[in-house]
C-alpha positions in Angstrom: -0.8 -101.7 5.1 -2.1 -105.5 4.8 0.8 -106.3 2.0 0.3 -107.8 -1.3 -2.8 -110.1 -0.7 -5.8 -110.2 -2.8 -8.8 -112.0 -3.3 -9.9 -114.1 -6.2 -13.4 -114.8 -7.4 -13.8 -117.8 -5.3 -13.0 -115.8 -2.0 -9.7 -117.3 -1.6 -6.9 -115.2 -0.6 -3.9 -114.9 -2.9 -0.7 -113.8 -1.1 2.7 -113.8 -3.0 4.8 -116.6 -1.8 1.7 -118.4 0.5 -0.3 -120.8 -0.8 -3.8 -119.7 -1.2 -6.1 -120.3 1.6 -10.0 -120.2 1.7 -11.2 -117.1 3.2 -13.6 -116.3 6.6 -16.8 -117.6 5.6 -18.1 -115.6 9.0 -17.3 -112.6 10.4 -18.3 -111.2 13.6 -17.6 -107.6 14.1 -17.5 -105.7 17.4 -18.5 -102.2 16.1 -16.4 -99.8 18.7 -16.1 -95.8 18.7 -18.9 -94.3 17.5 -19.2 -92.0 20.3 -15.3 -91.5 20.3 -15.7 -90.1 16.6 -18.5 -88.4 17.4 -16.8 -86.1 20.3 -13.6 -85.6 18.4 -15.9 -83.9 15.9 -17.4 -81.7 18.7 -21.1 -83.5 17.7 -23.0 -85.2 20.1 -22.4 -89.3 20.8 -26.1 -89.9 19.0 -24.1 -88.1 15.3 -22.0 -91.4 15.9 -23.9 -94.0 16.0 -25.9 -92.8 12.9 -22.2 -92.8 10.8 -22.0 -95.8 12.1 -25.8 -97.2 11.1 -24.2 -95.7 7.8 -21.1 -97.8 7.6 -22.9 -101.3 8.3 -24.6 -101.0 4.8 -20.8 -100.6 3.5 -19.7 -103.8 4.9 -22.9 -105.6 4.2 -22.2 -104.7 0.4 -18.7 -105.7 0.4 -19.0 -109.0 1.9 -20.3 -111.1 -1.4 -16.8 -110.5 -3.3 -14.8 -110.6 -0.4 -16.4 -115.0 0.0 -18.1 -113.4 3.3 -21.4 -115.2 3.3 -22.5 -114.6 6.9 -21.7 -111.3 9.0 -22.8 -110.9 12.5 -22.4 -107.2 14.4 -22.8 -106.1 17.7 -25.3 -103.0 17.7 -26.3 -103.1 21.3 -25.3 -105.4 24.7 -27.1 -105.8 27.8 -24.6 -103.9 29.3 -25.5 -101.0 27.1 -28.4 -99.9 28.9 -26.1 -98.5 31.9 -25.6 -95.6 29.6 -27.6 -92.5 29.5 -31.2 -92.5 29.0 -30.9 -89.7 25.9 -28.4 -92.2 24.3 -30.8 -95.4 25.1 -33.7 -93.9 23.5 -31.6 -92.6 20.9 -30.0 -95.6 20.0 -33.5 -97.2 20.3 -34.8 -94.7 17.8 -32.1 -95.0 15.4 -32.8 -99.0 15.1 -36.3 -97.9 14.2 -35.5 -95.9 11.5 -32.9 -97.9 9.9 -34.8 -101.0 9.7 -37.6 -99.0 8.4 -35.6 -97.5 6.0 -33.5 -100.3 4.6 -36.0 -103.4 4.9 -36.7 -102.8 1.1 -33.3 -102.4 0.2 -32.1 -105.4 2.3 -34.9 -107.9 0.7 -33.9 -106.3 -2.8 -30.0 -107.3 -2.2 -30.8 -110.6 -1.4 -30.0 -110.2 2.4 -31.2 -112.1 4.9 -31.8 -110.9 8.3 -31.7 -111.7 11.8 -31.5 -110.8 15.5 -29.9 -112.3 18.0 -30.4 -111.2 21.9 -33.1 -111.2 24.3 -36.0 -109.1 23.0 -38.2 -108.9 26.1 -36.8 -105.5 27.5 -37.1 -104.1 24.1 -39.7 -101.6 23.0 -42.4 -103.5 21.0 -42.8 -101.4 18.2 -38.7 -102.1 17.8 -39.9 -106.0 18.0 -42.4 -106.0 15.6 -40.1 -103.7 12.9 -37.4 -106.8 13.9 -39.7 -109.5 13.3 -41.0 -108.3 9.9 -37.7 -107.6 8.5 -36.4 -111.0 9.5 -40.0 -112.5 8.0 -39.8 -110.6 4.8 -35.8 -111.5 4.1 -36.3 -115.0 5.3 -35.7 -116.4 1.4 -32.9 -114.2 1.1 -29.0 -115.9 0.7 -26.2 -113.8 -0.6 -25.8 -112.3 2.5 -26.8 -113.4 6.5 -26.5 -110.3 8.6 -27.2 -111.2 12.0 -27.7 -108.2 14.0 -27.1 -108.5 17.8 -29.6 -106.6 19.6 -29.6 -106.8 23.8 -27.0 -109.3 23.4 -24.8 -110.5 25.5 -23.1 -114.1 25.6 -23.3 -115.3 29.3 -27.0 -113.6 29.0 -27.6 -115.9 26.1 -25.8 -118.5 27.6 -28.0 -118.5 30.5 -31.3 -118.6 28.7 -30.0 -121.5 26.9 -29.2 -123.3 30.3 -32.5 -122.4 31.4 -34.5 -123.9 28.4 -32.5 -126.8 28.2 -33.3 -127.5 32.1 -36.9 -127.2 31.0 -36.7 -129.8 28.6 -35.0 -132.4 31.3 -37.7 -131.6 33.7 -39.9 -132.0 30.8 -38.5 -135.3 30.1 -37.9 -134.4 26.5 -34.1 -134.5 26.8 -32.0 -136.8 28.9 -29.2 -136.0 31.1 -26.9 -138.4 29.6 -27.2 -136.7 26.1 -26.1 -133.7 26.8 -23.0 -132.4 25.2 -21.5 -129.1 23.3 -23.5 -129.7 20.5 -26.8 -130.3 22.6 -26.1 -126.7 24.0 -25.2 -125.3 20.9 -29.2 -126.1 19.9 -30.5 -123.9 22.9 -28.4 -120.6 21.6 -29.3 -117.7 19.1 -27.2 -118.6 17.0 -28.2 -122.0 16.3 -28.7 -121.6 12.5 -25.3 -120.1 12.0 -22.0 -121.4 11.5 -19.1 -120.4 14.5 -17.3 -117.0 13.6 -14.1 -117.6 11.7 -12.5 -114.4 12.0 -13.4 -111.4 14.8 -12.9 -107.7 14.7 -13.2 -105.3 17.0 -12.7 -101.4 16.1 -11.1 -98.6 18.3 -7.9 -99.8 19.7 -9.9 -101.6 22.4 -8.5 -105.3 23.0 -11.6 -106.7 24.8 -14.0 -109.6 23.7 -16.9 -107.8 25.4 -19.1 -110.4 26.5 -19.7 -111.2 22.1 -20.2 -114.5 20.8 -17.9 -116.2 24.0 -18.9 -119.8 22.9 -19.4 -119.6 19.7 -16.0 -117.7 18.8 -13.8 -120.7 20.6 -11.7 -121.0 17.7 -12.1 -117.9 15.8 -9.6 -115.7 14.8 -9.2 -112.0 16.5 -8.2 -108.4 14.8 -7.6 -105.5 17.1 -7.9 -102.6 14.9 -7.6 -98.7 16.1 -9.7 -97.7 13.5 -13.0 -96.2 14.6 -16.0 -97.7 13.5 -16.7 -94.9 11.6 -14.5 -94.4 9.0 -13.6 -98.3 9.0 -13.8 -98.8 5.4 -14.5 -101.8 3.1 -11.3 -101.1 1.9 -9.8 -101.6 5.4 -12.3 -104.7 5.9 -11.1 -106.2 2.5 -7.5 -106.0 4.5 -8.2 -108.1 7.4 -10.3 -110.4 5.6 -7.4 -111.3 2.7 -4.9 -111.6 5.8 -6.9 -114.0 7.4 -6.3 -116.2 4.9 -2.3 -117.2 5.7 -3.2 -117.5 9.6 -1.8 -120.9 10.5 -5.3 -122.4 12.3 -4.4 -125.7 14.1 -7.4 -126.1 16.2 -5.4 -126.9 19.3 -3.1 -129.7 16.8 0.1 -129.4 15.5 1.1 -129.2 11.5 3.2 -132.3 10.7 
């Protein structure tokens, strides 16, 4: 399906007759069709979303041989909450119980943690289950999962506007000084390094309001998988491919 590449132990991709690139050191995935699988199955949309709670521990796993050090998924977006109230609480449930469930694990695996998104809407018992799991994973660095939780990038785009207004009116920041970089301080993602590589599950060719600044450069995969059953051998696949995309960066190769 993705040829005759592989990966070797320093997370390089080896394709036959290509010279061997480095891999995506970040991935952002845009986790799509859980309540497509769900109702081809005859089960509810909520059976979904918990195959697909499943699957993230899958990928998570697979990222240290594949070179992946940081992976960032969309769980929920601002725009989710136009959905039905049964499926909001469920899926507000569901994040519950897996962090509950997997904080051990996670700490144990040597991944770190983090949410990105605007927490205030969010139910404070999910908040304070968020903000422990990213407290007791903090030393953690095999893995960064970044989980996007009421997410969305103009939403996150305008709360970095806002505080970075507050600091000119503040007088803490100047005008003149602002530039990407300044704004790239005021997002959630201000630890992280840009996405390299972006997939999206489903068949669905959309960006979806995910990571709109930050994924400038990256590179995109469409896949019709379902999230679902997207495996890590199918993940494995797009990552190893990555590695003979020409990136340029807007130049040209001499």
């Amino acid at each position: 399906m993705f040829g005759r590449n592989g990966i070797n132990g320093a997370g390089c991709v080896e394709t036959a007759g290509v010279e061997a690139q480095q891999g995506p050191r970040h991935v952002a995935v845009i986790m799509d069709g859980n309540g497509r699988w769900a109702q081809a199955r005859g089960r509810p949309r909520l059976f979904g979303h918990h195959a697909g709670a499943k699957r993230v521990r899958e990928i998570v796993n697979a990222c240290p041989d594949l070179g992946v050090k940081y992976l960032t998924v969309f769980a929920f977006s601002t725009e989710n909450w136009n959905r039905t109230q049964t499926e909001v609480a469920g899926l507000m449930s569901l994040f519950r119980r897996y962090i509950s469930k997997e904080t051990r694990a996670l700490r144990d695996e040597g991944v770190r943690v983090r949410f990105i998104g605007d927490r205030v809407r969010l139910d404070n018992k999910l908040v304070v289950l968020m903000d422990e799991l990213e407290t007791i994973t903090e030393l953690n660095d095999r893995v960064h999962l970044t989980i996007a939780l009421n997410y969305g990038s103009r939403d996150e785009v305008s709360r970095a506007i806002k505080d970075l207004a507050g600091d000119i009116a503040a007088g803490t920041l100047a005008p003149e000084d602002v530039d990407e970089e300044t704004l790239t301080r005021y997002l959630d993602t201000k630890v992280l390094p840009d996405p390299d590589l972006v997939i999206r599950t489903s068949g669905e060719a959309r960006v979806s309001n995910f990571l709109l600044w930050q994924s400038a450069y990256a590179e995109y995969e469409f896949v019709d998988t379902l999230w679902p059953d997207f495996t890590k051998d199918i993940f494995a696949g797009i990552v190893s491919a990555y590695g003979v995309r020409d990136r340029r960066y807007g130049g040209v190769r001499p």
